[in-house]
C-alpha positions as CSV (number, residue, x, y, z in Angstrom):
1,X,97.7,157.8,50.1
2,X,98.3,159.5,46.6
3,X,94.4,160.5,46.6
4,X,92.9,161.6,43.3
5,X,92.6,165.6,42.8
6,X,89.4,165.5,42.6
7,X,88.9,163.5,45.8
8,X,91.7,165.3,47.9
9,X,90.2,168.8,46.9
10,X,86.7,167.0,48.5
11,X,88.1,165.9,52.0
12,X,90.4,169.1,52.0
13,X,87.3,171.5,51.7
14,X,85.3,169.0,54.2
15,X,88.4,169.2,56.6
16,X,88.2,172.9,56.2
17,X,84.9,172.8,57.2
18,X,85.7,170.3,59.8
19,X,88.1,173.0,61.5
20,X,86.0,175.8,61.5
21,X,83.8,174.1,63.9
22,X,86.4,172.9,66.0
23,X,86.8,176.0,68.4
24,X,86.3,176.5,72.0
25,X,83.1,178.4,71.5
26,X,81.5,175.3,70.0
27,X,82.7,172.7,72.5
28,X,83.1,174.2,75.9
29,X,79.6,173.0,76.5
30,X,80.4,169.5,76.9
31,X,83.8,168.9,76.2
32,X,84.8,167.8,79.5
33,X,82.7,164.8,79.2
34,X,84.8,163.5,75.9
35,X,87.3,161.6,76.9
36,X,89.4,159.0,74.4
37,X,89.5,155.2,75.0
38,X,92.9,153.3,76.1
39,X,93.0,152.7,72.8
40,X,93.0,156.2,71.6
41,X,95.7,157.6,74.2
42,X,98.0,154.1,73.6
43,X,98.4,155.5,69.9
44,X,98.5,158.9,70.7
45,X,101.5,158.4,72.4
46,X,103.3,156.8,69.8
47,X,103.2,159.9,68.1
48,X,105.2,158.5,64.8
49,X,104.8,155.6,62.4
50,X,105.7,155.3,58.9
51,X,103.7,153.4,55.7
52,X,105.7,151.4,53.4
53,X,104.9,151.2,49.8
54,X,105.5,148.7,47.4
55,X,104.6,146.3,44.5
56,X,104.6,146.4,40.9
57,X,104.1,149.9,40.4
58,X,108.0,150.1,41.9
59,X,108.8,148.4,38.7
60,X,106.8,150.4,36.4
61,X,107.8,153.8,37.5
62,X,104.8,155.3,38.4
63,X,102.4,156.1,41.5
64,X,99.0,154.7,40.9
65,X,98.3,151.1,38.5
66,X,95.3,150.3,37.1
67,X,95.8,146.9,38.0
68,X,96.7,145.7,34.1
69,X,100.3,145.1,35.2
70,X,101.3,141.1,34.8
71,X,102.1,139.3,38.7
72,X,105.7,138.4,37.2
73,X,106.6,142.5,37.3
74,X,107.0,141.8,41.2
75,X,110.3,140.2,41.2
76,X,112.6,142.1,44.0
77,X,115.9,140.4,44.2
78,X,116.8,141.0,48.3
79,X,113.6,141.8,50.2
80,X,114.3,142.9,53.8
81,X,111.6,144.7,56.0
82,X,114.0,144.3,58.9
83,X,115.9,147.1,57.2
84,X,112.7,149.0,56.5
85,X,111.9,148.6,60.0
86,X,115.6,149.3,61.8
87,X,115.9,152.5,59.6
88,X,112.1,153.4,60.7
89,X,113.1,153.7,64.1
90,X,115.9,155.6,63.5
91,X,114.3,157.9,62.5
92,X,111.7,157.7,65.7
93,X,109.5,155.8,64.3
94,X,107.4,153.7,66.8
95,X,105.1,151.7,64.3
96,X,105.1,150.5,60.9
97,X,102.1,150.4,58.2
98,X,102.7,148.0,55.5
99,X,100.4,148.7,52.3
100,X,98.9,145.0,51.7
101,X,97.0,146.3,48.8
102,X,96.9,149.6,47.1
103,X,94.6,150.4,44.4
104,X,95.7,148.2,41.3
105,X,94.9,145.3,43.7
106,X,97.8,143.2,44.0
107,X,98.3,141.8,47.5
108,X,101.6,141.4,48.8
109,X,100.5,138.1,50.9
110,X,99.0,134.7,49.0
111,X,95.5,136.0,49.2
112,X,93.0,133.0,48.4
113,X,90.6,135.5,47.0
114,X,92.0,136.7,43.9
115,X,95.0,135.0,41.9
116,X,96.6,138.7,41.7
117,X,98.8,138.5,44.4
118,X,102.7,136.9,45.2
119,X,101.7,133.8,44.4
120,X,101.6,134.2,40.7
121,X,105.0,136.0,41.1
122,X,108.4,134.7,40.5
123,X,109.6,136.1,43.7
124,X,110.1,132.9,45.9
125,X,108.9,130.9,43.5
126,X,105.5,132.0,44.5
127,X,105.7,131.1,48.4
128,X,106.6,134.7,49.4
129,X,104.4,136.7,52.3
130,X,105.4,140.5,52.4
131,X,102.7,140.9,55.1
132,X,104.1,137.7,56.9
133,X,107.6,139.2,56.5
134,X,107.2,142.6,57.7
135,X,104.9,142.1,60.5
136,X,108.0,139.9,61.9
137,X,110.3,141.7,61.3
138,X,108.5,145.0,62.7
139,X,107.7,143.5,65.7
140,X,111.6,142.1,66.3
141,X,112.3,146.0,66.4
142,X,110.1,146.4,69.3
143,X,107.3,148.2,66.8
144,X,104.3,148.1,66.2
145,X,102.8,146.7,63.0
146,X,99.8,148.1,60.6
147,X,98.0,147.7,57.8
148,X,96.7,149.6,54.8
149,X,94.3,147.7,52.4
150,X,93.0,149.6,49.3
151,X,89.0,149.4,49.0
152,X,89.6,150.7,45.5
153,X,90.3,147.4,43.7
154,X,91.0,148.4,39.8
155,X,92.2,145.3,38.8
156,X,89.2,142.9,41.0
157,X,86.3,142.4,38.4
158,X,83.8,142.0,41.2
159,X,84.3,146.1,41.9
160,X,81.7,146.6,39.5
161,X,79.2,144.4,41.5
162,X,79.0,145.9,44.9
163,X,77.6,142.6,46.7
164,X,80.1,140.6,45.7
165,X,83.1,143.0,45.7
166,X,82.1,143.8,49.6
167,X,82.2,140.0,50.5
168,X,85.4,140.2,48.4
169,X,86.8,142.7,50.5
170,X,85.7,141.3,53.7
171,X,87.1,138.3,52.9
172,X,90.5,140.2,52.3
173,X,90.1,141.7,55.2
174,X,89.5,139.0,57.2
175,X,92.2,137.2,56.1
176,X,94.7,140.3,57.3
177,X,93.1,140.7,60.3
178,X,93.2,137.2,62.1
179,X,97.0,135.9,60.2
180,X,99.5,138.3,60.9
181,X,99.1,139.5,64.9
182,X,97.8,142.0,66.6
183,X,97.5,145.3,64.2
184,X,98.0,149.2,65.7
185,X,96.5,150.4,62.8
186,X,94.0,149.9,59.9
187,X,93.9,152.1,57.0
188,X,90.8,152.9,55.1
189,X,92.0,155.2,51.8
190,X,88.9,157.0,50.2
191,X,90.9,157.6,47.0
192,X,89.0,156.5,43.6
193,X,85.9,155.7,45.7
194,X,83.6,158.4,45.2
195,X,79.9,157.4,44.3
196,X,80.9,154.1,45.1
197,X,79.0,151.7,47.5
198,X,80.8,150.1,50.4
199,X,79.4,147.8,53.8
200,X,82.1,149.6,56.0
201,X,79.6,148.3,58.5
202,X,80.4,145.5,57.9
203,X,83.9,145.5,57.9
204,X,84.1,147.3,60.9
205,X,82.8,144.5,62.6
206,X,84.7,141.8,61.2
207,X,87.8,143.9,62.0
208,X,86.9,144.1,65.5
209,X,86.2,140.6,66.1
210,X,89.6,140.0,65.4
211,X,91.4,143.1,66.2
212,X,88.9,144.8,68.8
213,X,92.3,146.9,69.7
214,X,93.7,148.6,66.6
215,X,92.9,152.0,65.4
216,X,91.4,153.1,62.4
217,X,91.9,155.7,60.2
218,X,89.1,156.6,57.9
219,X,89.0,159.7,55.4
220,X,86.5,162.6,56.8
221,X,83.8,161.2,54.8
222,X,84.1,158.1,56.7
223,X,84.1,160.1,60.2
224,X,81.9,157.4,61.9
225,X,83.8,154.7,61.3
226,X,87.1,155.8,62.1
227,X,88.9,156.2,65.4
228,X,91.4,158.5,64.2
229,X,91.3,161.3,61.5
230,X,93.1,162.7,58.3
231,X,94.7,166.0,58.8
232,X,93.6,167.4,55.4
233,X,96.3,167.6,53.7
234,X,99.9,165.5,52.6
235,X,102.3,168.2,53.2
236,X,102.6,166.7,57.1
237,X,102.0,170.0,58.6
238,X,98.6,170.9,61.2
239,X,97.4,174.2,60.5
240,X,96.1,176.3,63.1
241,X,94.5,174.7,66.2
242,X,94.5,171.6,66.8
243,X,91.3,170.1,68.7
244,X,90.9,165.9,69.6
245,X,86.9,166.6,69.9
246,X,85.3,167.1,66.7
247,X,81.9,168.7,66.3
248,X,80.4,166.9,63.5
249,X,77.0,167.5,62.8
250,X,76.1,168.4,66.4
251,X,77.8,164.6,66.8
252,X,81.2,165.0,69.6
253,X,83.3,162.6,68.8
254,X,87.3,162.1,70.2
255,X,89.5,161.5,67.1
256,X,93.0,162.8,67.0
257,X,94.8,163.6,63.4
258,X,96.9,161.7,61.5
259,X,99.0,163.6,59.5
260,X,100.9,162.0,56.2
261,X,103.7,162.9,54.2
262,X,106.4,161.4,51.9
263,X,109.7,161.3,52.6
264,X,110.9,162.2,48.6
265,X,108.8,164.9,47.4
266,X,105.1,164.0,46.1
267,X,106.1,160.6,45.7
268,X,104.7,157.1,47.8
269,X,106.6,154.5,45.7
270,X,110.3,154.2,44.6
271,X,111.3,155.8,41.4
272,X,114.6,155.6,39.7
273,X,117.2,157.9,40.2
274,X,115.0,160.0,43.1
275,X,117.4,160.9,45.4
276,X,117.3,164.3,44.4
277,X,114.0,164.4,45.8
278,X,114.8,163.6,49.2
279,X,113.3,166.0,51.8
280,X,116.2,167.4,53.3
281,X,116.7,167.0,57.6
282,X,115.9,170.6,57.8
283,X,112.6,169.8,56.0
284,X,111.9,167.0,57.8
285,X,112.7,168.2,61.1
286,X,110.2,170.9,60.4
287,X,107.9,168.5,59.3
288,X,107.9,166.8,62.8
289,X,107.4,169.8,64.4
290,X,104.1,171.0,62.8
291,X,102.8,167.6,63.3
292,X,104.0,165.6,66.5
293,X,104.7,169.1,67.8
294,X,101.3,170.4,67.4
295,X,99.5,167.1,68.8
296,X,99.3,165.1,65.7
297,X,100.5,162.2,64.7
298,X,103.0,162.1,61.9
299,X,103.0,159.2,59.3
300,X,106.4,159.1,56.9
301,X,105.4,157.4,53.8
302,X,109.0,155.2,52.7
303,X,109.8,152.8,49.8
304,X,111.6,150.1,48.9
305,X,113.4,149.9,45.4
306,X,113.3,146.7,43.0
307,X,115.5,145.2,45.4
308,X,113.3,144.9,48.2
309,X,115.1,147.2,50.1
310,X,115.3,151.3,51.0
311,X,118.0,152.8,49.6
312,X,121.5,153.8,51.3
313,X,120.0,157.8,50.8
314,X,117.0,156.9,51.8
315,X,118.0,154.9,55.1
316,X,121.2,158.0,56.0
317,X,118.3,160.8,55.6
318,X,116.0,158.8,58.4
319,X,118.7,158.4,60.9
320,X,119.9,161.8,60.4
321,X,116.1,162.9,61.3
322,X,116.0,161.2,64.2
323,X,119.3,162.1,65.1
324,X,118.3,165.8,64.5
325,X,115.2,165.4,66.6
326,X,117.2,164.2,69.3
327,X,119.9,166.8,69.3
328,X,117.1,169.3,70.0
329,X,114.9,167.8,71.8
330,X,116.4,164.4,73.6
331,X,117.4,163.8,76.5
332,X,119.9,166.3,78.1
333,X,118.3,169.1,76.2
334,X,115.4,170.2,78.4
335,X,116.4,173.4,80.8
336,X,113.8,172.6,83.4
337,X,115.6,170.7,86.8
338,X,113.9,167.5,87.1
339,X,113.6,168.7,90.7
340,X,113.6,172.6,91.6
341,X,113.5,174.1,95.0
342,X,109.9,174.8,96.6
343,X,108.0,173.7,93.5
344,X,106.8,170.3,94.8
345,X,103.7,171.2,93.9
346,X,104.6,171.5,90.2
347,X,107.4,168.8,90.1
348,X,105.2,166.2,88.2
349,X,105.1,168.8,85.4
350,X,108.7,169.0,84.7
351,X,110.3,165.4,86.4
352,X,110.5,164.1,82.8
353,X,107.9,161.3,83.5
354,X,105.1,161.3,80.7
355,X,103.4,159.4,82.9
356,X,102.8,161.9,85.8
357,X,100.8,165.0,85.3
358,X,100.2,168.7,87.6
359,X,97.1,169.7,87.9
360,X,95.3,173.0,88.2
361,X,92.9,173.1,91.8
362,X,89.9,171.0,91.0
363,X,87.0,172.8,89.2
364,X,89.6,175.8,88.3
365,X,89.2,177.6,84.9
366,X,92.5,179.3,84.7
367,X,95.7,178.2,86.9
368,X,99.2,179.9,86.4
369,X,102.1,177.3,86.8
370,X,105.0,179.1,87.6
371,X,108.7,178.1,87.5
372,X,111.7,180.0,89.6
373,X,115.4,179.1,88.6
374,X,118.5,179.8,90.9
375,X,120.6,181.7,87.6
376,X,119.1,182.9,84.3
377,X,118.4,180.5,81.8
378,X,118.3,181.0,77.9
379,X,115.9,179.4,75.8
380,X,114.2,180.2,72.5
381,X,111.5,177.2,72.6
382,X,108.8,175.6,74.9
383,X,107.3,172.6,74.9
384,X,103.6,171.5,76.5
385,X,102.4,168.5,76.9
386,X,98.7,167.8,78.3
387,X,97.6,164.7,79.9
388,X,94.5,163.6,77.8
389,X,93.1,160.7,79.5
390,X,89.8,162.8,81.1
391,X,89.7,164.8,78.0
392,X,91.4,168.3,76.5
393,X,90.8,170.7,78.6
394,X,92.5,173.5,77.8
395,X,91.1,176.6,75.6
396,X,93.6,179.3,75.6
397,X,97.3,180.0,77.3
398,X,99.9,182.1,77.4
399,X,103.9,181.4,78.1
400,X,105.2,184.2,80.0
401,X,108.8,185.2,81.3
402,X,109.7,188.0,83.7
403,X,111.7,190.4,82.4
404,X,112.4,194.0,83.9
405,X,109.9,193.8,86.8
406,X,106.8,192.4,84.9
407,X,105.5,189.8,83.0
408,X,106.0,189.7,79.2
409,X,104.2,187.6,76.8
410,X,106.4,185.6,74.3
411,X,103.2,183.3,73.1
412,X,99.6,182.6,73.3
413,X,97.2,179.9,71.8
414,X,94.7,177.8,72.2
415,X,95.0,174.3,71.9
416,X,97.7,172.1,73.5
417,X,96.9,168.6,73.4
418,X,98.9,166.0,72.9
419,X,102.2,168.5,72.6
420,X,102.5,171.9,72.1
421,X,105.5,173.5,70.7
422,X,106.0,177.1,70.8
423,X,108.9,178.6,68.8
424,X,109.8,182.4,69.7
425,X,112.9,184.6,69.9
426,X,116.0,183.8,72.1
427,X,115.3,185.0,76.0
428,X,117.3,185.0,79.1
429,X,115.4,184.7,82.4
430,X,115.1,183.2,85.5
431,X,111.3,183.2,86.1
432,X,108.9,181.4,83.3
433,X,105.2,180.6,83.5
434,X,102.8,178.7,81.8
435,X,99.7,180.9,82.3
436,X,96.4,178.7,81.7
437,X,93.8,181.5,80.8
438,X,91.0,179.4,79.7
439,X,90.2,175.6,80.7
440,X,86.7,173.8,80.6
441,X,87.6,172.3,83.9
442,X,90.6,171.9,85.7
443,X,93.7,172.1,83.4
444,X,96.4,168.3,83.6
445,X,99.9,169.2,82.4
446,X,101.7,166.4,81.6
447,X,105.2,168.5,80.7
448,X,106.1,171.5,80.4
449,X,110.0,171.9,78.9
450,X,112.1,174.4,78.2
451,X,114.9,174.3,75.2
452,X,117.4,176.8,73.8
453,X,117.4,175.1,69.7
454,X,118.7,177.8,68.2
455,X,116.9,179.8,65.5
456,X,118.6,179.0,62.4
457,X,116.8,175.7,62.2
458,X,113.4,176.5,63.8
459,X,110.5,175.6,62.7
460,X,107.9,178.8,62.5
């Protein structure tokens, strides 16, 4: 998180890159044979998690320490991630990523590698475990539970010895990895890290021997080790296409985008009197769209105050974004029947069930799935979901509605992946298709939905 400018401008011009090879052109070839792990489509289908930041840099007003700050600034007064957590899922959220460690190295658990950690706090006289305390509590709420640990250490004097600071952070990373339960995710920050020297090899495979099931995420210059990749950007919005296979360096590799954003405007941590910088619903609705709805996976960065726990504006803007996620696209609020008349064929595409899929005649290139209502329906919005497990599949469609004897066009892409949503003006009709123009084999549709949302609050 909160990358340096320099550092950001580097992995947005190297996702940039990354995107202009990312086309249909340049994988048709052999993307059929890329498919993701279990692991892969088990966090693709949580679709939403937040990261939690906090330690003495909540008490110092600022984003980024440079580790000078004394152990007995981290004194919070009511620490409860079991609010962090219940207001999380509110909002949708189904995991949690606690930052154990960000860049001015102070660890929020009693780390026996450094003496820069709660221990040396007056918070519980010492004894306190953040990491302990969360991963608890996040769990009790039915979530999942992550972790982010900084390799950028500026307060750790064996940074400037890179042997000993990468048994340092193994040792760290160790001690996360086989204490605290099983992790969905790990997250590797590149920020502050240029020209320096790291053994990710190695802690990739300490990681795994204890967590052989969690997910990482690993900056684009870290491609290799990571199974999941950063969308470019912190503004929590996919731009244009949006493709799991990644052509890098001739290398195909499955990694779906993470995309991260605040919820208060450029800021991780808690700052006093910040409310004004809330991202409003509206915002934040939007926000969910261009990243869950185009496929990604959306990462809400929260923050506790000196308390220990999220403010009362902070907590009422999360429930009311889940609330207005729900209200437009929950349950009730699809227009497709969950069983329609002489489309057996199709039903597994519009019962609801995520776990069902329709598929396009085997070794098909194109397919047209086509849906017949008994009265007109109006809807401004359409939602596609495909079913990833043998791979994406799908290179270019069109949604289509019948509309004084022929077939008009209301929207055309390319990708569809994990979700699709396709905003476009109101329409009344009682025949819709989703035409599937170009596939690399047979296309799987997992959904396809229909919703009238309104305009006055959609996302374009």
């Amino acid at each position: 998180m909160t990358q340096s400018s320099l550092f950001a401008s580097l992995r947005v011009l190297i996702g940039f890159c990354l995107v202009a090879l990312i086309c249909p052109a340049a994988i048709a070839q052999n993307v059929a044979a890329m498919k993701p792990s279990p692991q892969q489509i088990a966090w693709q289908d949580l679709e939403f998690g937040v990261i939690v930041h906090f330690n003495p840099n909540t008490w110092l007003d600022q984003e980024w320490g440079d580790g000078s700050a004394s152990p007995k600034v981290f004194n919070p007064t009511h620490v409860d991630p079991g609010q962090w957590a219940r207001a999380a899922k509110a909002a949708g959220a189904k995991y949690l990523i606690l930052v154990a460690k960000h860049h001015d190295g102070f660890a929020l658990w009693p780390t026996a590698q450094s003496e820069y950690s709660v221990k040396n706090s007056p918070w519980m006289g010492g004894k306190g475990d953040v990491v302990k305390l969360t991963a608890a509590a996040v769990r009790q709420q039915g979530m999942g539970f992550g972790i982010y640990l900084s390799p950028w250490d500026r307060h750790e004097p064996k940074y400037a010895n890179v042997d000993a600071y990468n048994q340092f952070y193994a040792a760290q990373l160790v001690e996360l990895a086989s204490h605290y339960g099983p992790l969905t995710e790990w997250w590797l920050d590149g920020a502050g890290s240029a020209g320096h020297e790291y053994d990710f090899d190695k802690y990739l495979e300490q990681l795994r021997t204890y967590q052989p099931n969690t997910m990482v995420f690993a900056d684009t210059a870290l491609f290799k080790y990571g199974d999941i990749r950063w969308v470019g950007n912190e503004a929590g919005v996919i731009e244009g296409e949006n493709w799991n296979v990644i052509d890098r360096h001739g290398d195909l590799r499955w990694r779906p985008v993470e995309v991260d954003t605040p919820l208060h405007r450029l800021e991780w941590f808690w700052h006093p009197n910040n409310e004004r910088t809330l991202k409003s619903v509206d915002e934040l609705l939007a926000i969910w769209e261009k990243s869950v709805g185009r496929g990604g996976q959306l990462v809400l960065g929260i923050a506790p105050d000196t308390r220990g726990l999220l403010p009362e504006a902070d907590v009422k803007r999360l429930q009311a974004m889940g609330a207005a996620i729900q209200a437009r696209y929950g349950a009730g609020k699809n227009l497709v029947p969950v069983h329609l008349k002489n489309h057996q064929a199709i039903v597994a595409a519009v019962d609801g069930d995520v776990d069902t899929f329709w598929s396009a005649p085997h070794g098909s290139h194109s397919a047209m799935l086509e849906l017949h209502f008994k009265q007109p329906i109006t809807f401004d919005a359409a939602l596609t979901m495909e079913w990833l497990n043998d791979g994406q599949w799908v290179q270019k469609y069109a949604i289509e509605v019948w509309q004084k004897g022929k077939w008009v066009r209301v929207a055309q892409a390319q990708a569809i992946g994990k979700m699709k949503i396709d905003h476009f003006g109101s329409l009344t009709a009682s025949r819709v298709r989703l035409n599937i123009l170009s596939s690399a084999d047979a296309a799987h549709i997992r959904e396809f939905q229909l919703f009238n949302i309104g305009n006055s609050r959609a996302a374009h």
